[in-house]
DRENDREN-495233 format. One line per 3 residues: their letters; for each residue x, y, z of N, C-alpha, C. Coordinates in steps of 0.05 Angstrom, whole numbers. Example, Ala and Ser with C-alpha at 12.3 -4.5 7.8 and 13.67 -1.06 7.14 Angstrom:
! residues 2
AS	264:-114:156:246:-90:156:264:-66:156 ~ 257:-45:142:273:-21:143:258:1:157
//
This chain:
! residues 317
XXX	-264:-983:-3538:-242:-963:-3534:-234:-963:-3505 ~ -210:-965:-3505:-201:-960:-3474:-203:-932:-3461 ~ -212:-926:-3442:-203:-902:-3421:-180:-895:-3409
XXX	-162:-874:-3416:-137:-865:-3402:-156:-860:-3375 ~ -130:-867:-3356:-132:-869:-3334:-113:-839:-3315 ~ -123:-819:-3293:-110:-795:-3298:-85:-810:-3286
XXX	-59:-794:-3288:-38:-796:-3277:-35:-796:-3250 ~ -25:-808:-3228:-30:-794:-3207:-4:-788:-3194 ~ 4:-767:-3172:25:-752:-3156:51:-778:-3158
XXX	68:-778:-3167:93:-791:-3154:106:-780:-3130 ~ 116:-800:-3113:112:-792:-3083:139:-774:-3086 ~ 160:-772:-3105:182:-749:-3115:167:-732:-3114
XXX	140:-716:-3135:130:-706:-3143:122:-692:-3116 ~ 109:-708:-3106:93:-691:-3084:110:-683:-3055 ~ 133:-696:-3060:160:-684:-3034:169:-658:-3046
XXX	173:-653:-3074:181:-629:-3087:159:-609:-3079 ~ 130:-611:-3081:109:-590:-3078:115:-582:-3053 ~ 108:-602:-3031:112:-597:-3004:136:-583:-2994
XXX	159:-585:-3001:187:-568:-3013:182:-537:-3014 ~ 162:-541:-3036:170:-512:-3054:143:-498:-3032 ~ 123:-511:-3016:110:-500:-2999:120:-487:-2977
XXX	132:-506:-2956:151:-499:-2938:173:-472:-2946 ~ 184:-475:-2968:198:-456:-2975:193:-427:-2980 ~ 170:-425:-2996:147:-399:-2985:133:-400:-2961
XXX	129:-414:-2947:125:-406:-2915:151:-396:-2908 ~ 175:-405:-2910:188:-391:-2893:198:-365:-2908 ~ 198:-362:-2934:200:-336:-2943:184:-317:-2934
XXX	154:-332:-2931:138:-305:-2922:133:-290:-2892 ~ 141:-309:-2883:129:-311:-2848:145:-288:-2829 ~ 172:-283:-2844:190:-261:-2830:177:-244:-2843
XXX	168:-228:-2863:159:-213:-2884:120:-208:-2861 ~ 109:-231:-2855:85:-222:-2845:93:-216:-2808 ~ 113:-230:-2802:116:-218:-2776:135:-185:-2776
XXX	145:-182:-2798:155:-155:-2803:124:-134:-2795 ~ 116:-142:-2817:91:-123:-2813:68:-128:-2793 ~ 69:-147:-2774:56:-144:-2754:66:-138:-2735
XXX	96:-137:-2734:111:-117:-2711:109:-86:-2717 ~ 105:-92:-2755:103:-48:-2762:80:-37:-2749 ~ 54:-56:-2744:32:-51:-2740:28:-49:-2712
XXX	44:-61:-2694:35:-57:-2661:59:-23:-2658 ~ 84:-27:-2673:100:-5:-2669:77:22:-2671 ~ 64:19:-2696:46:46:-2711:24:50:-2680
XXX	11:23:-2674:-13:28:-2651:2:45:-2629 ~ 25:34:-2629:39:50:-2599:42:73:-2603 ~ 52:83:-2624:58:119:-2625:30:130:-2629
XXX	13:117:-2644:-21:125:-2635:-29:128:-2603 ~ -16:106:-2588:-23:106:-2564:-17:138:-2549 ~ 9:141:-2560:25:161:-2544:8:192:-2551
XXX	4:191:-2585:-14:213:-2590:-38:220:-2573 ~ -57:198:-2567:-82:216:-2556:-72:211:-2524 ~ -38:206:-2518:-44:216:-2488:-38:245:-2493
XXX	-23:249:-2521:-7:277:-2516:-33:292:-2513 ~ -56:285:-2528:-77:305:-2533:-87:295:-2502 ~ -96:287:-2489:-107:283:-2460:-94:305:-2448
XXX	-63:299:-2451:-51:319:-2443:-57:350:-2445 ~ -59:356:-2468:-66:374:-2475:-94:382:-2467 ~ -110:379:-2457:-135:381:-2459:-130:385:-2432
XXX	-125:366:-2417:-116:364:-2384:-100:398:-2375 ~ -80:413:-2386:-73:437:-2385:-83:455:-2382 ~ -105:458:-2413:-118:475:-2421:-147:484:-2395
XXX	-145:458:-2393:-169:473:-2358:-154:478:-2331 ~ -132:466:-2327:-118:465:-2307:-95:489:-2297 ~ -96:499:-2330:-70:509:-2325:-38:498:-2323
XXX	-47:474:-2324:-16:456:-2310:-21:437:-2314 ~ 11:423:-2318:2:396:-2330:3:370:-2305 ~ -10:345:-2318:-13:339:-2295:-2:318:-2273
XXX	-2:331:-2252:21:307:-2224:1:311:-2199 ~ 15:296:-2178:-5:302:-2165:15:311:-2128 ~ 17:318:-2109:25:321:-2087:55:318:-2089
XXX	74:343:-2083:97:330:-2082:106:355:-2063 ~ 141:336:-2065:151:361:-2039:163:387:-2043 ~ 172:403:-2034:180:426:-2039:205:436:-2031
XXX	225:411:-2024:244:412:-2029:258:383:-2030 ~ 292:383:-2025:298:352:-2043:299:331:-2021 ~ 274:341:-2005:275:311:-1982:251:287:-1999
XXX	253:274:-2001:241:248:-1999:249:238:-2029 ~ 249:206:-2028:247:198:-2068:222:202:-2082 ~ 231:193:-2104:213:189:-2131:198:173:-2127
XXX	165:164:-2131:157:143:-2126:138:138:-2147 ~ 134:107:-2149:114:98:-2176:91:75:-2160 ~ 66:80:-2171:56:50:-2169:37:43:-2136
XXX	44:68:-2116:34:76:-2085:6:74:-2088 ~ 2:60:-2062:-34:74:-2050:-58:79:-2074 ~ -53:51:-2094:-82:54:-2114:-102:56:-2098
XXX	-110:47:-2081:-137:42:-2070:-143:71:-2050 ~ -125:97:-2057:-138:113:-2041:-158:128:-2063 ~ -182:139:-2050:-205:145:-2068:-193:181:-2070
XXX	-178:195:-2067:-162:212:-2079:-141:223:-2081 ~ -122:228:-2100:-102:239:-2105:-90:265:-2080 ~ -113:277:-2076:-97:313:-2064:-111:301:-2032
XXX	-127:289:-2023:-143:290:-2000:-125:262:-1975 ~ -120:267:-1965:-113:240:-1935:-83:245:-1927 ~ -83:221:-1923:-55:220:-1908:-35:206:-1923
XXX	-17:218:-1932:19:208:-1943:22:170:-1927 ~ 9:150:-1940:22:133:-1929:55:129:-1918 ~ 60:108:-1907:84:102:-1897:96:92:-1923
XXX	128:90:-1926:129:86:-1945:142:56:-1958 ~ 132:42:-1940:129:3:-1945:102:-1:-1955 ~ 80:22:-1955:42:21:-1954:52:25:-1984
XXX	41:0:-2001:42:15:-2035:5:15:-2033 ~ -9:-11:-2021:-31:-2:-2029:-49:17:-2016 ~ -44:20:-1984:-59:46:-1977:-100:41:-1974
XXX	-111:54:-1978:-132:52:-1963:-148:77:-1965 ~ -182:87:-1966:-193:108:-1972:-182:134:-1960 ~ -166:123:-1930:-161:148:-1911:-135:160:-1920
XXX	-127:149:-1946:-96:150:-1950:-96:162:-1987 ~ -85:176:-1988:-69:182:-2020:-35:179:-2021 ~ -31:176:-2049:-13:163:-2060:13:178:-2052
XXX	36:169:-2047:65:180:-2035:64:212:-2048 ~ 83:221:-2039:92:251:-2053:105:237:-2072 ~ 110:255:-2100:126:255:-2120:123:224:-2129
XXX	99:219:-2140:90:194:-2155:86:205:-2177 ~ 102:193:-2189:106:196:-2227:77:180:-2235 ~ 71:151:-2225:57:139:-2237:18:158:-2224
XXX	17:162:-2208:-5:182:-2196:-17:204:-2215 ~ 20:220:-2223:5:240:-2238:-5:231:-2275 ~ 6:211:-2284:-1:194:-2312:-32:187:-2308
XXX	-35:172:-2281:-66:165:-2273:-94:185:-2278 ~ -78:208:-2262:-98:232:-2270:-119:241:-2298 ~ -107:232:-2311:-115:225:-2345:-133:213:-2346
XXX	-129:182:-2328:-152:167:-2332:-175:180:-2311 ~ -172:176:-2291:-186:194:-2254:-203:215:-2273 ~ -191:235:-2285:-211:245:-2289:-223:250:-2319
XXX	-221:233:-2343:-233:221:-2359:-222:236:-2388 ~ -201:243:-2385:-188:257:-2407:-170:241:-2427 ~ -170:209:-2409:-169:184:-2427:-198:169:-2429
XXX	-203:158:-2446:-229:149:-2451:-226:120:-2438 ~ -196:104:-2440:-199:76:-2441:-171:72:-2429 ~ -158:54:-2403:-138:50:-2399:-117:27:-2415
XXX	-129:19:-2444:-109:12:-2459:-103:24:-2475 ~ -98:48:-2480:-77:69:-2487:-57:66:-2477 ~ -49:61:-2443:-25:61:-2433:-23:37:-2434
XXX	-23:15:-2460:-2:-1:-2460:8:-13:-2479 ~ 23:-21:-2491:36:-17:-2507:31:-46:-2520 ~ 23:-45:-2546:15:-78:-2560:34:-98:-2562
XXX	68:-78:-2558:79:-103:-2566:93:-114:-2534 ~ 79:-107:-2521:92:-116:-2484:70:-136:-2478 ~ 74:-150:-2447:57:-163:-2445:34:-154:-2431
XXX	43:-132:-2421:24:-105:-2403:-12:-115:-2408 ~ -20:-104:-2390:-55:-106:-2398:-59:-85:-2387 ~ -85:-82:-2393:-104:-60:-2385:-110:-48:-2365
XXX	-113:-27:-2347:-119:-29:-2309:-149:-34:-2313 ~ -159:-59:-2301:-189:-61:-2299:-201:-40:-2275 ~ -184:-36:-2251:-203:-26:-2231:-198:-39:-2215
XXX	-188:-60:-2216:-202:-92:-2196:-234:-88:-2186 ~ -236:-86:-2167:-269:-97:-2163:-287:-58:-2164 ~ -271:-40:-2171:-287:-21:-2170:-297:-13:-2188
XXX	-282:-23:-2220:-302:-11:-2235:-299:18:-2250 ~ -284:34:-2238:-279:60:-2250:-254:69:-2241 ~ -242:91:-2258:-220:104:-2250:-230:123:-2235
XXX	-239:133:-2229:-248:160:-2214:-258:150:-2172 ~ -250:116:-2173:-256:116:-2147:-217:107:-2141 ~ -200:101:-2159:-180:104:-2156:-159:125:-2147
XXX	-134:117:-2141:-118:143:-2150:-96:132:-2157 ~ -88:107:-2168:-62:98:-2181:-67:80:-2199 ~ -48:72:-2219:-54:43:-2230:-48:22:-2203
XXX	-60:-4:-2211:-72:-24:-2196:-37:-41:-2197 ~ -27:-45:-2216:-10:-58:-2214:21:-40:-2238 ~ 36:-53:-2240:65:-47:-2251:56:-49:-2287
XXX	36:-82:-2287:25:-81:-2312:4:-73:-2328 ~ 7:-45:-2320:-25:-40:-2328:-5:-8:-2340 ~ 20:-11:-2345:25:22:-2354:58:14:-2370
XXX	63:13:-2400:79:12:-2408:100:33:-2422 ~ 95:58:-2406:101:81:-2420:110:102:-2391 ~ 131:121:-2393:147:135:-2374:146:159:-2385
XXX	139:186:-2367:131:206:-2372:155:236:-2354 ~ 167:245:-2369:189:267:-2352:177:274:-2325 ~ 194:266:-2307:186:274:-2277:176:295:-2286
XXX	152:291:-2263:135:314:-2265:134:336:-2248 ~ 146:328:-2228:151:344:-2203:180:367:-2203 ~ 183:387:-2201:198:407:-2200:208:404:-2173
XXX	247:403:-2170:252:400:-2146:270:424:-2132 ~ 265:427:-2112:277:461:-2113:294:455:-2081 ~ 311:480:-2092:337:477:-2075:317:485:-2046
XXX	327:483:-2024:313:492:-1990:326:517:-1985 ~ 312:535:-1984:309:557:-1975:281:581:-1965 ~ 275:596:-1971:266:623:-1961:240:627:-1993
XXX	251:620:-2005:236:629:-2037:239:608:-2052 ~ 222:585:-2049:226:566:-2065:228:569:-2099 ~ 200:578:-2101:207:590:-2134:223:607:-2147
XXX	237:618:-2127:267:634:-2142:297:610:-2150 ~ 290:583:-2129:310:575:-2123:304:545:-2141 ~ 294:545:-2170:287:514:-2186:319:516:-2188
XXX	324:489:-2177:337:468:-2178:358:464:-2212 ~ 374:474:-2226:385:472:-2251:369:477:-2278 ~ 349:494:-2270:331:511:-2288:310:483:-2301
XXX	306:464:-2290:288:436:-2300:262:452:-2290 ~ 241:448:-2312:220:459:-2309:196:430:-2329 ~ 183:425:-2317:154:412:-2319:134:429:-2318
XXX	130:433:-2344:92:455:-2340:91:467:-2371 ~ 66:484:-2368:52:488:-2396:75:508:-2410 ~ 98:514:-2405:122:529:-2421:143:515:-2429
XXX	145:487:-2425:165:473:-2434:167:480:-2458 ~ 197:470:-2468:203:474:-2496:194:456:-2514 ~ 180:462:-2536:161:454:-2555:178:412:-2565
XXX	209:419:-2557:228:403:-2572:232:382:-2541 ~ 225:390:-2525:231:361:-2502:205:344:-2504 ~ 221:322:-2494:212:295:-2493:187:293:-2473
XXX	162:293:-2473:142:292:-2452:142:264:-2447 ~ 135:243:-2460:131:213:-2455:141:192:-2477 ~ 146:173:-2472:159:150:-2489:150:125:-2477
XXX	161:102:-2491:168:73:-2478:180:76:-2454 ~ 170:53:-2442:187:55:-2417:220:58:-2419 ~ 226:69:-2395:245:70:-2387:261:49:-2382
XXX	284:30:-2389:292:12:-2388:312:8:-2359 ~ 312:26:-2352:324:15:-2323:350:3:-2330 ~ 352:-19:-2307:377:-30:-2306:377:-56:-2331
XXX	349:-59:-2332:357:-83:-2356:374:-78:-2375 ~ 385:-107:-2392:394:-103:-2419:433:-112:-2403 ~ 447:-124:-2420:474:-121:-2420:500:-99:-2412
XXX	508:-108:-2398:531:-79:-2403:538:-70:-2430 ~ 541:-38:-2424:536:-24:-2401:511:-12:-2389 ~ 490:-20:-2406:459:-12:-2398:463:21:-2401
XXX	435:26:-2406:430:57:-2416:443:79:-2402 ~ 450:74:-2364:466:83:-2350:500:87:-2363 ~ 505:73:-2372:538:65:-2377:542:80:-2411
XXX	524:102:-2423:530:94:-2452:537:125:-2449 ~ 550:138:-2481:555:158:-2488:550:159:-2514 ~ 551:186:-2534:547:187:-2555:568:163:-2575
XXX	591:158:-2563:617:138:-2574:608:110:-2574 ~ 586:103:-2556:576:78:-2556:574:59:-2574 ~ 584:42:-2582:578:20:-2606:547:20:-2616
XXX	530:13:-2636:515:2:-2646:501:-15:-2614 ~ 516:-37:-2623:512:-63:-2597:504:-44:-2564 ~ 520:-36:-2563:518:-23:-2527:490:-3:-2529
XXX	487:17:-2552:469:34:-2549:442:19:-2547 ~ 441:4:-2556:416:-15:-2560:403:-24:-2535 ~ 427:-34:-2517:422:-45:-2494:411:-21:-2484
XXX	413:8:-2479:395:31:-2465:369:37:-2480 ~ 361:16:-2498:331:23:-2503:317:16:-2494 ~ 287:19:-2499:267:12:-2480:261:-17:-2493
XXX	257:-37:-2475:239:-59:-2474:215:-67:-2485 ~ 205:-44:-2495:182:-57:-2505:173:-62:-2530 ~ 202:-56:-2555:202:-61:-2575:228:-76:-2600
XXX	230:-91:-2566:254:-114:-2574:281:-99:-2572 ~ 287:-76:-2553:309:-53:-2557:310:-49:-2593 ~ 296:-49:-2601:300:-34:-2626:299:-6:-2631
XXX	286:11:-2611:289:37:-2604:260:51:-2594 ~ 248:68:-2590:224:77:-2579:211:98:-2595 ~ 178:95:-2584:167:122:-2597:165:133:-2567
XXX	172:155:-2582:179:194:-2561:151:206:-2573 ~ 144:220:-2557:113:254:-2561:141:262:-2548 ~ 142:286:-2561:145:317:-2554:123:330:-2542
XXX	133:353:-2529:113:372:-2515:101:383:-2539 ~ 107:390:-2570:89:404:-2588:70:369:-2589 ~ 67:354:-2592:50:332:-2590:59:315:-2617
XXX	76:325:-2632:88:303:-2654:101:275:-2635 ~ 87:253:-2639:104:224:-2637:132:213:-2658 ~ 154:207:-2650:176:204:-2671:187:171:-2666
XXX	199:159:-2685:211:135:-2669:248:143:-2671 ~ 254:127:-2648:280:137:-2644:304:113:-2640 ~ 315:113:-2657:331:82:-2649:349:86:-2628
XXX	351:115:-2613:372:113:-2591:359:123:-2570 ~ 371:120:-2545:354:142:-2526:363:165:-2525 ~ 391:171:-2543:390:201:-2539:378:216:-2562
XXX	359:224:-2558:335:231:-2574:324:264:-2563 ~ 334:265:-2546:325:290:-2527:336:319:-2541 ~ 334:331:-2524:338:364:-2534:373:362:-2529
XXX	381:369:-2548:412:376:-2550:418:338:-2551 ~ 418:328:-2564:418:294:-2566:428:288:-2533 ~ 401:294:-2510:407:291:-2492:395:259:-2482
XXX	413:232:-2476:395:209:-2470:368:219:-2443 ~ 344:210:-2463:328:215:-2443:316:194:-2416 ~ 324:175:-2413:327:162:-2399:351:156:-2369
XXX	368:179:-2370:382:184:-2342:393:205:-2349 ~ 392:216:-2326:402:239:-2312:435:252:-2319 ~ 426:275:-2333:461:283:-2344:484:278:-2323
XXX	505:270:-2332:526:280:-2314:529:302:-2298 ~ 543:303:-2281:555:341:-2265:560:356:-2281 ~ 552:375:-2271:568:395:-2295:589:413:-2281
XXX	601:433:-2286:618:450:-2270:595:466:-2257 ~ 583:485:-2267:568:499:-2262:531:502:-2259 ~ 526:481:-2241:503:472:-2243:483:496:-2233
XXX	491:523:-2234:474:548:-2219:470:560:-2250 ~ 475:552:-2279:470:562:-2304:451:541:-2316 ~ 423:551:-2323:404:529:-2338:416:532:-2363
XXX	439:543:-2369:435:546:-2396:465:533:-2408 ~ 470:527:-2380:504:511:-2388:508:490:-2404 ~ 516:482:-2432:522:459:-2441:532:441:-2437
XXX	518:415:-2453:518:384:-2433:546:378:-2444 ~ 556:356:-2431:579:349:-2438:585:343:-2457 ~ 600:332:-2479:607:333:-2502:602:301:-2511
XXX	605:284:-2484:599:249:-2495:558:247:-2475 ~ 554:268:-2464:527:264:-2467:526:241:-2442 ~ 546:243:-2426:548:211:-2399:530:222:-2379
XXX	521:193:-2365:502:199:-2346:511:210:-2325 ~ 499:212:-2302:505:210:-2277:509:181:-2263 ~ 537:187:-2257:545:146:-2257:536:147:-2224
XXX	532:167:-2202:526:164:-2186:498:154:-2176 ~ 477:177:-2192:449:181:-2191:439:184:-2216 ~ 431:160:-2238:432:162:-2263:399:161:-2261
XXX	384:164:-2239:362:158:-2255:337:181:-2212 ~ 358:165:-2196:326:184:-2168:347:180:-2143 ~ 340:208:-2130:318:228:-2118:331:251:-2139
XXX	359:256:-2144:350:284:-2151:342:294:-2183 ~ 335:321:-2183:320:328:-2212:345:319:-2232 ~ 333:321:-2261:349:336:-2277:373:355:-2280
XXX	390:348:-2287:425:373:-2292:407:395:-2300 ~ 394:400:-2318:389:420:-2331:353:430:-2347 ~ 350:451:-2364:331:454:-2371:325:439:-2400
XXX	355:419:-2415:352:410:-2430:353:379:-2420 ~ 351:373:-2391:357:348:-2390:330:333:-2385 ~ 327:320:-2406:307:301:-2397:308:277:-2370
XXX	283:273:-2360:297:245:-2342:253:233:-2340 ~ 259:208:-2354:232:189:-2361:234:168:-2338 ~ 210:170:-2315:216:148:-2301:168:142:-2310
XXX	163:122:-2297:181:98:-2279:197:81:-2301 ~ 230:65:-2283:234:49:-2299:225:27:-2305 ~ 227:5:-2319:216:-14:-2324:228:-38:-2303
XXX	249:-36:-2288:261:-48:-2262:260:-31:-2240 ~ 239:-18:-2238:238:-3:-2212:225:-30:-2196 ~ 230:-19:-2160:219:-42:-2148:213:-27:-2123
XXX	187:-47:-2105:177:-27:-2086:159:-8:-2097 ~ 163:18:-2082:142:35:-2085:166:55:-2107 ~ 194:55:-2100:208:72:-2124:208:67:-2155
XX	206:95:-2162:208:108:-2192:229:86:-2213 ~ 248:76:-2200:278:75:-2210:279:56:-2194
//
C-alpha cells in the first residue's frame, strides 16, 4: 500500500497567510496604541489626584496652600526652576537673578512657581517625585542628583523633572499703605478659592504649537487653531485639569476654567479692572500684551498656569 504524502504550503498559499497576518497587525496596532495612550492619559489624571490630595493635606496643617517667598508688590517677575541647591526655601539670600542654581547660603528667587510645587516633595506630602511627571512626556523623575533627598533641596533639579503647571501661587498687590486691602483684580490663591477653579493641569504650552498659539485664540477659534493652545504633553489633544474641590477632568480646550476662562494666559483688559466681579469678555482673548508674566490675573475668575513649557532662564513664561 502506498502512503499519502501530507500536502505542503504553496508559496501563493503562504504569501496569502502572511497577507492576511500583516493585515491584522495593522488593524490592531492603532487599536493597542489607542489604549496605551488611554492608559498613560488615565496614569496622568491619577498623577494630578494625589497632588490634589498632597495638596490638601499640605493646607490642612499650614493653613495655606503652598508657595514659598514672594514680593509684596508688582516689582520683580515670575520665576521657575531657581537655586535647587539651596538647602531652604524661607532661610538665605534672594540669589541674583542670572544664579538659577544658587548654593546652601542662598534660597530660591521670589515668586517661584516651580519652589512652591517642590514643597510637596521638601516636605514629604508627596511620597515619590514621579507623580510630577507625566507618562506620556519625556520628563523623568527629580533624583536629587548626588543628595539623595528632597528635604536637602529647595527646587526641582532640572526643567525635566516637572510636567505639570500649577495657578500662580503668589498674590500680587497693588503698592501702597495696606497691602491686603489693595489684591490686585480680586485674584486670590489660598484655602478659599472657588471650589470650580483650575488649581493644576498639563503644562502650560507657552509659545509652542502653530499660529496663533494659545496666546492668539478666542472662543471663535477653529477646531485646528484651538488645538495649537493645548498642552504638549498629550499630543495637543487636550489636558487633565484638578480643580480646587480635587475632581481631575480631561479637557480638549484650554478654556476649561471658571466662566470658560482659557487657563493658560492671562485675560484681556477689562474696562474696569477695580471690580473682581466684572465679566470677562465675550470672545474670552488674552492679553496680547502680557499673555502669560509679571503681572497677576484680570480677575478672581481668571486663571493663569505657569511654568510654561517654553519658559527659558530662570522665568515662569
Amino acid at each position: 500500500m502506498s502512503r499519502n504524502k501530507p500536502r505542503a504550503f504553496s508559496l501563493v498559499e503562504l504569501l496569502v497567510v502572511i497577507g492576511i497576518i500583516g493585515v491584522l497587525i495593522a488593524i490592531l496596532l492603532p487599536t493597542v496604541s489607542r489604549g496605551v495612550r488611554a492608559a498613560r492619559k488615565y496614569k496622568c489624571s491619577n498623577n494630578l489626584r494625589q497632588v490634589g490630595l498632597a495638596i490638601s493635606m499640605y493646607a490642612q496643617e499650614h493653613r495655606d496652600l503652598p508657595r514659598t517667598m514672594f514680593t509684596w508688590n508688582n516689582a520683580g517677575p515670575l520665576n521657575a526652576f531657581s537655586c535647587y541647591m539651596g538647602d531652604d526655601p524661607f532661610i538665605g539670600n534672594q540669589p541674583s537673578s542670572n544664579q538659577v542654581v544658587g548654593s546652601n547660603n542662598q534660597r530660591p528667587l521670589n515668586m517661584d512657581v516651580t519652589a512652591a510645587i517642590y514643597l510637596l516633595l521638601r516636605q514629604n506630602y508627596l511620597k515619590t517625585s514621579a507623580v510630577l511627571v507625566c507618562p506620556e512626556t519625556d520628563d523623568t523623575p527629580d533624583t536629587y542628583m548626588d543628595e539623595g533627598s528632597p528635604a536637602k533641596r529647595s527646587n526641582f533639579s532640572s526643567r525635566e523633572n516637572l510636567s505639570y503647571s500649577i495657578a500662580l501661587p503668589y498674590n500680587r498687590w497693588d503698592q501702597g499703605p495696606n497691602p491686603p486691602d489693595d489684591r490686585q483684580w480680586g485674584y486670590y490663591y489660598g484655602v478659599e478659592m472657588k471650589p470650580d477653579l483650575p488649581l493644576m493641569s498639563d503644562i502650560n504650552p507657552g509659545t509652542s504649537g502653530d499660529a496663533p498659539g494659545v496666546s492668539g485664540l478666542t472662543l471663535s477659534s477653529s477646531e485646528r487653531e484651538v488645538r495649537q493652545g493645548n498642552s504638549p504633553n498629550h499630543r495637543k489633544e487636550g489636558q487633565n485639569v484638578l480643580y480646587f474641590d480635587g475632581r481631575v477632568e480631561w479637557a480638549k480646550t484650554p478654556f476649561c476654567g471658571l466662566r470658560q476662562d482659557n487657563i493658560f494666559t492671562r485675560q484681556a483688559n477689562v474696562n474696569d479692572a477695580s471690580n473682581p466681579a466684572l465679566q470677562p469678555p465675550a470672545d474670552q482673548a488674552s492679553d496680547a500684551a502680557e499673555p502669560w508674566g509679571p503681572w497677576p490675573p484680570r480677575g478672581a475668575h481668571d486663571s493663569l498656569m505657569l511654568p510654561t513649557a517654553t519658559s527659558t532662564g530662570h522665568l515662569a513664561y
